[in-house]
C-alpha positions in Angstrom: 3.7 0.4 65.0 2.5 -1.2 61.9 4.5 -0.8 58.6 2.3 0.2 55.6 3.1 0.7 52.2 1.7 3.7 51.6 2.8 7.1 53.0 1.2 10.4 53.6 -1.3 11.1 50.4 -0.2 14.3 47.9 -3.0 16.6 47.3 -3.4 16.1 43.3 -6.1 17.3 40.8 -7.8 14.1 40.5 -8.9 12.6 37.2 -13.0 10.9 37.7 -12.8 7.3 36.5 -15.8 4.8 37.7 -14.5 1.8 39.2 -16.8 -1.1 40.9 -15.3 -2.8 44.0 -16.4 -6.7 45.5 -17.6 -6.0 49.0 -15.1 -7.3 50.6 -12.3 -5.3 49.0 -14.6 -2.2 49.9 -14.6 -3.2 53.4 -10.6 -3.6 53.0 -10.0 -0.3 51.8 -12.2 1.3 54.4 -10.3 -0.6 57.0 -6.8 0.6 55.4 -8.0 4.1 55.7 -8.5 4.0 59.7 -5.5 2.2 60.1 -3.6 4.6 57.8 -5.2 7.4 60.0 -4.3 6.3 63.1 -0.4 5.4 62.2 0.3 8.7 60.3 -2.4 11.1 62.3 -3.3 11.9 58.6 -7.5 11.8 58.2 -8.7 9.7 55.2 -12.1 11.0 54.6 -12.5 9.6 51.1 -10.8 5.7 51.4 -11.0 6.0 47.5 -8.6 8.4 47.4 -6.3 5.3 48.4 -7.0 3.8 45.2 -3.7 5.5 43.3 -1.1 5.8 45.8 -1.9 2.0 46.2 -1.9 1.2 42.5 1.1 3.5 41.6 3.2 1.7 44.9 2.1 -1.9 43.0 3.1 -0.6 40.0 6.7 0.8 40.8 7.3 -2.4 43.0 6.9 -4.9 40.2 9.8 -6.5 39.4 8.0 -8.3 36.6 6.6 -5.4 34.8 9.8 -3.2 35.6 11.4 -6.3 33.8 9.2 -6.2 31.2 9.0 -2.9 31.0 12.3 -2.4 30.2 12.9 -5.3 27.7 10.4 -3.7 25.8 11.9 -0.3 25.8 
């Protein structure tokens, strides 16, 4: 079983934002969503739904900007 970083998605009132992707980070995502499907039996129908649960996981496992998040607290 493959370990991923992300867990099961939380339903959420989304907030629009417009955000272009390279290709090939597109083509990632897309490819994260099946897998993520297939581990957790959870159906990704929108891979940019991915997009925060991947960005808040990058953010709280930071150590720099929890580091420098703090000093500047």
């Amino acid at each position: 079983m493959t370990k991923l970083k992300l867990g099961p998605l939380t339903d959420d009132k989304p907030v629009k934002i417009t955000v272009e992707l390279p290709a090939p980070l597109h083509r990632d995502l897309i490819a994260y969503a099946e897998v993520l499907a297939r581990e957790s039996g959870q159906s990704v129908a929108d891979p940019v739904r991915l997009i925060v649960p991947m960005l808040e996981r990058f953010i709280a496992t930071d150590r720099g900007f929890a580091k420098a998040r703090k000093i500047r607290s």
